[in-house]
Short mmCIF file of the C-alpha atoms (twelve columns), coordinates in Angstrom:
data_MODEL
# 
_entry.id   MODEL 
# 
loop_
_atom_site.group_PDB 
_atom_site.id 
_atom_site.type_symbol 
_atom_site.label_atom_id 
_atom_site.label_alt_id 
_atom_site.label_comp_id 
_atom_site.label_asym_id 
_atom_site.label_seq_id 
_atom_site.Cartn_x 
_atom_site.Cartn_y 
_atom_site.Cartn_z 
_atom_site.pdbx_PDB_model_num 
ATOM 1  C CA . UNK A 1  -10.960 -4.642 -21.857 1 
ATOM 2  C CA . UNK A 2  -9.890  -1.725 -20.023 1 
ATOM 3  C CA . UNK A 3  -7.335  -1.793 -17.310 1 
ATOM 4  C CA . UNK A 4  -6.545  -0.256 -14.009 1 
ATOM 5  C CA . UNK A 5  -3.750  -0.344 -11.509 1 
ATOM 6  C CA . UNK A 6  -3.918  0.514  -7.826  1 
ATOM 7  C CA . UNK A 7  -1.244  1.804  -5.784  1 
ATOM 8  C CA . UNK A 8  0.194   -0.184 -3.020  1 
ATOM 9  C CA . UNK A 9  1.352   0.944  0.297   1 
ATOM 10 C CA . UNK A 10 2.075   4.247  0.980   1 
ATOM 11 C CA . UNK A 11 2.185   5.368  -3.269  1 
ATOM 12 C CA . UNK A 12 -0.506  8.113  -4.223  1 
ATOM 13 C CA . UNK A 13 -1.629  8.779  -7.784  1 
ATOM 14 C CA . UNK A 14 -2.349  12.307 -8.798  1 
ATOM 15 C CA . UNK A 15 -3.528  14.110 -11.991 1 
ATOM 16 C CA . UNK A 16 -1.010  16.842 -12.079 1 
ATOM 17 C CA . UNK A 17 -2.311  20.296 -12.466 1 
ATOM 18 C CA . UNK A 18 -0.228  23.138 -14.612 1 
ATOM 19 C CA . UNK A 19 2.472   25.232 -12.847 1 
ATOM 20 C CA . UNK A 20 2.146   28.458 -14.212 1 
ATOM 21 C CA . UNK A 21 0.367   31.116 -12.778 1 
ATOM 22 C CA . UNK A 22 -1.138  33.989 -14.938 1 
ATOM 23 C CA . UNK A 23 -2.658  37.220 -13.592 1 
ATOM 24 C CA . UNK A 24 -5.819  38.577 -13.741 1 
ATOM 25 C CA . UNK A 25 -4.366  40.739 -16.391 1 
ATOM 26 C CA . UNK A 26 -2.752  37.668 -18.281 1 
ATOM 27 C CA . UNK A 27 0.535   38.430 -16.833 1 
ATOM 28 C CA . UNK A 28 2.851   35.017 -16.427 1 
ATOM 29 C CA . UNK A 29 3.879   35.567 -12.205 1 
ATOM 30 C CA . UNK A 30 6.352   32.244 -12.677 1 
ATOM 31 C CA . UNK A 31 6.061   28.912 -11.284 1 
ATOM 32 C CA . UNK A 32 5.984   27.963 -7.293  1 
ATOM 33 C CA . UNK A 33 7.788   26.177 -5.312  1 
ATOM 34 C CA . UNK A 34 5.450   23.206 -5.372  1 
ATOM 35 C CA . UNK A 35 2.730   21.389 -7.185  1 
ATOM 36 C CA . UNK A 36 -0.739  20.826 -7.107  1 
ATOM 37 C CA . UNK A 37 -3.121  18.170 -7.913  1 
ATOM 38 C CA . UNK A 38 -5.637  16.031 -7.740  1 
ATOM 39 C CA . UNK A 39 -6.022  12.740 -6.399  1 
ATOM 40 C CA . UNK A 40 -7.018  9.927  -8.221  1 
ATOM 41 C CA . UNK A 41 -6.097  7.094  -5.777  1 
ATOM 42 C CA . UNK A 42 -4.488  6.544  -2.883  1 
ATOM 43 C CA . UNK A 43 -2.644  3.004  -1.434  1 
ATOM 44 C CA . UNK A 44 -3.586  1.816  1.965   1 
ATOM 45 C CA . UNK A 45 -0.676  2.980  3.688   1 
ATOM 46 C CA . UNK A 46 2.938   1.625  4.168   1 
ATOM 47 C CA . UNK A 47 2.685   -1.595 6.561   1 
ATOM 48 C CA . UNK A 48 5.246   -0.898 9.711   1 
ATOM 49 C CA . UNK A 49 7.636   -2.775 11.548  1 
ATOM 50 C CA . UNK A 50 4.967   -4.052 13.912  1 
ATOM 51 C CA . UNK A 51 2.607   -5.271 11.450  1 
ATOM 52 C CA . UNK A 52 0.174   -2.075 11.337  1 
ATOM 53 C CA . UNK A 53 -0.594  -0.018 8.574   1 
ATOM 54 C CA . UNK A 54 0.284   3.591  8.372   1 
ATOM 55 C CA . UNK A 55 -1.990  6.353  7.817   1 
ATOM 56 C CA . UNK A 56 -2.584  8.431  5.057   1 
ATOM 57 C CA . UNK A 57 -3.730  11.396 6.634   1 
ATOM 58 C CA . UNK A 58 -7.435  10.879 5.466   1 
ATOM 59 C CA . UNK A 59 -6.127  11.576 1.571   1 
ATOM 60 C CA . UNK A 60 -8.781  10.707 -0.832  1 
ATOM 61 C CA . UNK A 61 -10.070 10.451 -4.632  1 
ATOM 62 C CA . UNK A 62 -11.196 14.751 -6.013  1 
ATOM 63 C CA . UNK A 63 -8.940  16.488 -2.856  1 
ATOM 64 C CA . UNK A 64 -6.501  19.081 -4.562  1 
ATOM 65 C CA . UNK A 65 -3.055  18.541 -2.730  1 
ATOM 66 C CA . UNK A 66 -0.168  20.568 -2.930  1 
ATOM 67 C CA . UNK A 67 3.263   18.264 -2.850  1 
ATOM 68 C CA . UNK A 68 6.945   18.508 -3.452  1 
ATOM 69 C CA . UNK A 69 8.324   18.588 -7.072  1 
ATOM 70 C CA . UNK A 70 11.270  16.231 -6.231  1 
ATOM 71 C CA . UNK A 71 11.114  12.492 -6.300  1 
ATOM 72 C CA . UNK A 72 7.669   11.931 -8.182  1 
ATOM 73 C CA . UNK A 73 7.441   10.003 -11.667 1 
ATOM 74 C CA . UNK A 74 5.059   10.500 -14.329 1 
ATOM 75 C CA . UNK A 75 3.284   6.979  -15.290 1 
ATOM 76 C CA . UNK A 76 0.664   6.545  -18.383 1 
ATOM 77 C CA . UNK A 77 -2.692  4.801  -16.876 1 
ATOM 78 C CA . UNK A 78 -5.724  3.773  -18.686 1 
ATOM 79 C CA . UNK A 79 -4.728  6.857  -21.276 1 
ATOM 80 C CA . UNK A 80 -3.725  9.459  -18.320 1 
ATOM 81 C CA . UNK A 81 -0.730  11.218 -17.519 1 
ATOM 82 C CA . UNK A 82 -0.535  10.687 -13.805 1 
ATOM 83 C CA . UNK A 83 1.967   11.682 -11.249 1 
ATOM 84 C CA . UNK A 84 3.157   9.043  -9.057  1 
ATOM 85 C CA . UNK A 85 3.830   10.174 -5.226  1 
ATOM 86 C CA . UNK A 86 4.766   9.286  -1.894  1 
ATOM 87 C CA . UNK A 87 2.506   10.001 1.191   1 
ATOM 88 C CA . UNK A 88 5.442   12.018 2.453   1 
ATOM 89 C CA . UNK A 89 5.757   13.932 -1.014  1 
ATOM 90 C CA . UNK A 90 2.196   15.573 0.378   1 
ATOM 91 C CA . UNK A 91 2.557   19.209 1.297   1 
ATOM 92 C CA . UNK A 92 -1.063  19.611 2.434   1 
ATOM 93 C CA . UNK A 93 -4.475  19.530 0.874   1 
ATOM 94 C CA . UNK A 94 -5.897  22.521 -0.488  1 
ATOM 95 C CA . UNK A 95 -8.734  23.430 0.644   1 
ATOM 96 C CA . UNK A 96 -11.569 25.896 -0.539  1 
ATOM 97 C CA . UNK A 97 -11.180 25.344 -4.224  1 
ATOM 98 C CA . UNK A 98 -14.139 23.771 -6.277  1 
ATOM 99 C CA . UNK A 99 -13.688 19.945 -7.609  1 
# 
């Protein structure tokens, strides 16, 4: 029986991608000052004060998102090393790079 989990409220799941950048010439330029990944799920949204659901700024399953390095955890799902995130951990979604 396999398993899954889905993240509540405002909790994003992400399959981390490496940090260090190469060159074209194979040289190693360092790591940034953020990460990147991609998103395997994302919670509905963190319910308010007033009852309503918060948004999650469109996020969805295959978008590569940048996001800060501080305050994540790393959590083993159905065999994968995912990053666990908060909506407000999300830098912005990168955009023009191939799935």
């Amino acid at each position: 029986m396999s398993t899954s989990i889905r993240p509540m409220n405002d909790f994003v799941f992400v399959l981390k991608e490496s940090k260090e950048r190469v060159s074209a010439g194979g040289i190693v330029l360092g790591e940034q000052e953020y990460d990147t990944g991609r998103v395997v799920a994302v919670g509905p949204g963190k319910l308010s004060k007033r009852g309503r659901r918060d948004s999650m700024w469109s996020l969805a399953p295959g978008q590569l998102i940048a996001f800060s390095p501080n305050g994540n955890w790393r959590q083993k799902v159905d065999g994968e090393d995912l990053t666990v995130i908060r909506r407000d951990s999300v830098i912005g979604i990168v955009e023009g790079v191939a799935a």
